[in-house]
N, C-alpha and C positions, 0 to 999 in steps of 0.2 A: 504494500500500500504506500502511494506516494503523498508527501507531506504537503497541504497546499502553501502556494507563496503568497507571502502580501504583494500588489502588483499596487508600482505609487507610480502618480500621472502629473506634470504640470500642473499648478491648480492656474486656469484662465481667469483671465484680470478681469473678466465679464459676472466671475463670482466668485472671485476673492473678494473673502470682508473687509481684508486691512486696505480694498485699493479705496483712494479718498471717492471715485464715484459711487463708490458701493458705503459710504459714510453713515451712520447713526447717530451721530457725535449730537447730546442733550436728548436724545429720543427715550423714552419709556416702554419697554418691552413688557408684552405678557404674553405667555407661551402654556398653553393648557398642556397638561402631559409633561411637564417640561422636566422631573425628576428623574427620567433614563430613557434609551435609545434612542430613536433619532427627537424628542423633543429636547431633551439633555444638550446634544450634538447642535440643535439649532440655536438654544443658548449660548452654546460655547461659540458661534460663530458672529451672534451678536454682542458679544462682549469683545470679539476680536474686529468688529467692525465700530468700536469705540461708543456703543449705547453707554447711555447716561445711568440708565437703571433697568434689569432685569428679571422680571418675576415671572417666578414659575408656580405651577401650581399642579395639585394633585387628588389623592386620599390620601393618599400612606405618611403622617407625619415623618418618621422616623426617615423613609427614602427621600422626600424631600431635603430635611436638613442633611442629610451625607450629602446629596445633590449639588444642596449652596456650600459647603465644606470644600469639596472637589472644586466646583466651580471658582470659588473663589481663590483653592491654590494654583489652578490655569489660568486666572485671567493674561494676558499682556503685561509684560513687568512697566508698562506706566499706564495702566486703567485705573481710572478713578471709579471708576464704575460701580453700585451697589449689588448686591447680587439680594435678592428677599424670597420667600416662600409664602403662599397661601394655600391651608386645603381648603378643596373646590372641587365638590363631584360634579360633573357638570349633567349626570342623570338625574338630582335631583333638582325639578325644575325650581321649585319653590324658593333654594335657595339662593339663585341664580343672581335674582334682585339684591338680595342681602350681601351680596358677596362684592358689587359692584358698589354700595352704598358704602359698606365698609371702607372700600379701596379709598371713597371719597372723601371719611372722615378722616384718613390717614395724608391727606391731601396728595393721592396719589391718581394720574391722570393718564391713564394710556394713551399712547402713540401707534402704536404696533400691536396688533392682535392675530395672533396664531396659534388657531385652533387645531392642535395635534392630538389630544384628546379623543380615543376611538374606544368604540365595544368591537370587538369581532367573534364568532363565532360560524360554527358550521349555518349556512341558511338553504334553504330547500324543505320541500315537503315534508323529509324526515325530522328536519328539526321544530317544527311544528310553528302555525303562528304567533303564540305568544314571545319565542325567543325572537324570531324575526321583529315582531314590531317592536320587542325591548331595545334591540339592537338600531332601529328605526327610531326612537323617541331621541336613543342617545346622542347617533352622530347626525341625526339631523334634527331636531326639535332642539336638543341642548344645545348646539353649535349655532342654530337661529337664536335662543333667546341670548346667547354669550354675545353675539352681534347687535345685537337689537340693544343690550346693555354698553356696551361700547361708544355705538353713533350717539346716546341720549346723554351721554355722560359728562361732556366741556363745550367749552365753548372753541377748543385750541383748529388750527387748521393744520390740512395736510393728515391726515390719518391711514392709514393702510389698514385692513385686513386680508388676511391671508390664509391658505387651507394649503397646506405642504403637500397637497398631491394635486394641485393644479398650479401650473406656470404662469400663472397671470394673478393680479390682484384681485380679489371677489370683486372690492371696490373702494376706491380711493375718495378720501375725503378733502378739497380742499378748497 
């Protein structure tokens, strides 16, 4: 059995973080999912793209703060950057509201919204409707009312949202 290689690529300047056109510099990050694999990774390249401040959010207390631990021993050796945690299921609608209110008493204002946050599971017949429309409320009802809390939330311009498996902005704010 052969070992596989890691196989490394030029990273293009078209999405490299640190190029100044790819800049965040004073921007506010919030990354749903953002405690491990690629929502962790998408933090780590807005902090290397010089964000002002990046919250991630989750359920798992505990995975979160390792999350900002690590995070914050990678940042860029001259990031001023905050690195914060919020848990936030984003299946429970109800709190959805409260979680964005909160951010507001914290006087924290998103810029960047990136909803990585997924349920997945087997879907098809055998898994029957109910798992399907669970899976249904999560990444598409939560991920609506997380945008829906987003656009209502400042008054700031220039806002992005974003969903990491489409190449284009859902929709820009400015």
């Amino acid at each position: 059995m052969t070992t596989p290689q890691k196989l490394t690529y030029p990273l293009s300047p078209a999405i490299d973080p640190s190029a100044p056109a790819n800049s965040q510099a004073g921007r506010t990050i919030l990354i749903t999912g953002g405690a491990s694999g690629i929502g962790y990774e998408i933090a780590k390249s807005f902090l290397a793209a010089s964000a002002a401040k990046v919250i991630i959010t989750g359920r798992r207390v505990e995975k979160l703060k390792e999350a900002v631990a690590s995070l914050n021993s990678s940042k860029p050796e001259k990031s001023t950057a905050t690195v914060l945690w919020r848990q936030q299921d984003v299946s429970d609608l109800s709190s959805i509201a409260i979680f964005w209110k909160n951010l507001k008493s914290d006087n924290l204002e998103v810029d960047v919204l990136v909803l990585n946050a997924t349920h997945t599971g087997q879907f098809g017949v055998s898994a029957g409707w109910k798992k399907v429309w669970e899976c249904f409320e999560f990444n598409v009802l939560g991920s609506l009312r997380m945008s829906e809390e987003f656009v209502a939330q400042g008054p700031k311009k220039g806002k992005v949202s974003r969903h990491p498996q489409l190449p284009y902005p859902v929709r820009e704010f400015s």
